[in-house]
C-alpha positions in Angstrom: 56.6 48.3 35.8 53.4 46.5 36.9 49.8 47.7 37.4 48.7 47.2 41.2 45.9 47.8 42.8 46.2 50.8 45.6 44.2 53.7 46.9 46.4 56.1 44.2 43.2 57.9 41.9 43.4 56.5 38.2 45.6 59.2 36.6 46.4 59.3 32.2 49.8 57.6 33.3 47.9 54.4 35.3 46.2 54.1 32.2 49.2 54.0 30.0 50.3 51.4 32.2 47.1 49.0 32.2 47.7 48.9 28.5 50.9 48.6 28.7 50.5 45.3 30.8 47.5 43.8 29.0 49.1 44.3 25.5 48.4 41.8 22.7 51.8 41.8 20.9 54.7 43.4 19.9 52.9 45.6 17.8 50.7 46.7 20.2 53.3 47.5 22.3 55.3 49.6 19.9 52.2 51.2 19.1 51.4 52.3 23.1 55.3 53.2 23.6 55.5 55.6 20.3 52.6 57.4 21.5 53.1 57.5 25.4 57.0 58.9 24.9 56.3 62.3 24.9 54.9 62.4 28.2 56.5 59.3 29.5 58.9 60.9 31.8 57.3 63.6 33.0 54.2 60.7 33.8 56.3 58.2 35.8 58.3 60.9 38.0 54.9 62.1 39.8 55.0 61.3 43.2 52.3 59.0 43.1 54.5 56.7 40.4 58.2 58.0 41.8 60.0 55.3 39.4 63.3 55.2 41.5 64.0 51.9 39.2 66.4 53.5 36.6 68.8 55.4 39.2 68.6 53.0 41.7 69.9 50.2 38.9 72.7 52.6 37.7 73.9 53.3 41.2 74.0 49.3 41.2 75.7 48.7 38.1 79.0 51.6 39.5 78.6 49.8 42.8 79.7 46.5 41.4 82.5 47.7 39.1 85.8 46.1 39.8 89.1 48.8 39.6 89.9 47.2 36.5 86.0 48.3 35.1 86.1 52.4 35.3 82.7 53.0 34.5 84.2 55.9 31.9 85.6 52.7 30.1 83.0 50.2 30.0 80.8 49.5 27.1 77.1 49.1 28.2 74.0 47.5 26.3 70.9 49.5 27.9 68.4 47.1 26.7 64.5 48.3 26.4 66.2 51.9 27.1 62.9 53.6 26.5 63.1 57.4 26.6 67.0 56.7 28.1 66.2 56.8 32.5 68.8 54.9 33.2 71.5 56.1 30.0 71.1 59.2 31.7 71.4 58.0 35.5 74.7 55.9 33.9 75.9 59.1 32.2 76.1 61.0 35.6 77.7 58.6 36.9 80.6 59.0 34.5 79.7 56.4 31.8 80.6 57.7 28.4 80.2 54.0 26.0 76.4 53.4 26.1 74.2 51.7 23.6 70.7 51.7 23.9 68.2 49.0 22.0 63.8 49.1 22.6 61.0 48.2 20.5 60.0 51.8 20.2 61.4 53.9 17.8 59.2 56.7 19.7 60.8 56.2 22.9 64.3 55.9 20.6 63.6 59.5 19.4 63.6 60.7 23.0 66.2 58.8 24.5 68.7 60.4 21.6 67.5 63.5 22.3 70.0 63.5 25.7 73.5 62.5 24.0 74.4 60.1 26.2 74.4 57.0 24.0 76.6 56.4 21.5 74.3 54.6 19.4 70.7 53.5 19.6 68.8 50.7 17.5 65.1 49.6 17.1 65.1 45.8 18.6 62.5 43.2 19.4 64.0 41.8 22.5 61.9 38.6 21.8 64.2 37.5 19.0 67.8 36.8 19.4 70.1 40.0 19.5 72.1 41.3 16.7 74.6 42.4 18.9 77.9 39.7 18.9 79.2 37.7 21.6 81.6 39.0 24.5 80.8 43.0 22.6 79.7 43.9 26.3 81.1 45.1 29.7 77.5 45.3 31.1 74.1 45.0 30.2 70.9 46.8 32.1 67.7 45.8 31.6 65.4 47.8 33.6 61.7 48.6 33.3 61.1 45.5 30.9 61.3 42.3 32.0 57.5 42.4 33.5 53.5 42.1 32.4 53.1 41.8 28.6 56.6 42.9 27.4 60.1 40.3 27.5 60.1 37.0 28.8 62.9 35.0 30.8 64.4 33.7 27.5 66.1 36.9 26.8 68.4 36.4 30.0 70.6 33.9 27.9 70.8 36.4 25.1 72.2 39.4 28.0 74.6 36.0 28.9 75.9 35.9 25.4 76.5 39.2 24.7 78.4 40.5 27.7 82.2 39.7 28.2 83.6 37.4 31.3 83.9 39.1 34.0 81.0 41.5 33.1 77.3 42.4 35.1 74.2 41.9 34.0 72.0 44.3 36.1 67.9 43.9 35.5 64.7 44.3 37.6 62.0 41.7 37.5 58.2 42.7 39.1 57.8 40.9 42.1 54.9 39.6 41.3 56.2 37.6 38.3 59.3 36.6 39.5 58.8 33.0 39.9 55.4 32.8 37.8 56.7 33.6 34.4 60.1 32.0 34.8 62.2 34.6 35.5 64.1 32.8 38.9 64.0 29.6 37.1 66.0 30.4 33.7 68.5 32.2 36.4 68.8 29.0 37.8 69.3 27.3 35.4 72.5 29.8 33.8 73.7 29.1 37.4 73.7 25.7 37.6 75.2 25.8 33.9 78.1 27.9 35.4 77.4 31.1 32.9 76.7 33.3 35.5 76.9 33.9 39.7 73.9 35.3 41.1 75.4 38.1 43.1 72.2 39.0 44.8 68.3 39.3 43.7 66.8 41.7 46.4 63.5 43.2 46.6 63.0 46.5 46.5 61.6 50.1 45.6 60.4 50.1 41.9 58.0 52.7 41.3 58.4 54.0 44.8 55.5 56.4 44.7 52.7 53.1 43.9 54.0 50.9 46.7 55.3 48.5 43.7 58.5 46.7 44.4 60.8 44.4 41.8 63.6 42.6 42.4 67.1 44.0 41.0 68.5 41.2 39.8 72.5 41.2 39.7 74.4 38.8 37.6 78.0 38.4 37.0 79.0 36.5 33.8 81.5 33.4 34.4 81.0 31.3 31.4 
């Protein structure tokens, strides 16, 4: 997510997200998500918002399943899950084996709310994961690789963690795509042989604010 300027009127959920992308730490952070989950939802499905990001990703993640992945099989990491958008976009799509991980222990509480994941952790995304190597068929990380929040770094970490063979589906703002270092660490797993980039396009994000992020698609080689 990423605050842009546009003709929309400032609404409480444009606010949320100015804070959200002009926070001063983790703490900060994990402050603004425990109080915004409540509303959360209900803010970023307006039609001036329209965040198409979590379904759209999902959609992507079943799209690139081989026959030997049945989505009802696969073990996901949803990482920065928030209230659980795109656990539950994966969930109608037949996906039963979902973990979910986020800073927020608010946004936690709301995401297990649904019963879609099988288990849910507090996790500073920042720090190495807990979670051990090859554990994962997929990872998604949508929603929080942008202003303020999770930096390139934590690519090689989604690397680690998912199995051969396995996708790595995230969006990354436009508008930070190559300033912060997010096409440049991708690069540099290429050119490393860990992962293929399978494609990186630019599209809807929060559909409703005219802001766009790429959906970033990796498949994990090495």
């Amino acid at each position: 997510m990423a605050a842009t300027a546009n003709k929309t009127p400032v609404t409480t959920n444009i606010e949320w997200l100015n804070r959200a992308y002009s926070a001063k730490g983790k703490n900060d952070l994990r402050s603004l998500y425990d109080e915004w989950a409540a509303s959360y939802d209900t803010d970023l499905v307006q039609p001036n918002q329209d965040y198409v990001a979590p379904t759209l990703a999902a959609a992507t993640l079943a799209n690139h399943l081989s026959p030997e992945q049945p989505i009802d099989k696969i073990q996901v990491l949803d990482a920065g899950c928030g209230t659980g958008l795109v656990g539950a976009a994966l969930s109608k799509l037949g996906a039963k084996h979902i973990s979910g991980i986020d800073l927020s222990p608010g946004m936690l509480k709301v995401a297990g709310a649904l019963h879609v994941y099988t288990n849910l952790d507090t996790t500073d995304l920042s720090k190495p994961l807990v979670e051990g190597t090859d554990t994962f068929d997929a990872v998604t990380c949508i929603g929080t690789l942008t202003h303020a929040h999770v930096g390139p770094e934590v690519l090689s970490e989604f690397v680690r963690v998912t199995k051969k063979d396995g996708w790595i589906v995230a969006t990354v703002l436009d508008d930070i795509w190559e300033d912060i270092g997010y096409r440049a660490e991708i690069d540099k797993l290429v050119a490393n042989a860990k992962v293929k980039l399978v494609s990186a396009d630019s599209g809807d994000y929060r559909r409703g604010a005219g802001v766009s992020a790429r959906m970033v698609v990796l498949k994990v080689i090495g």
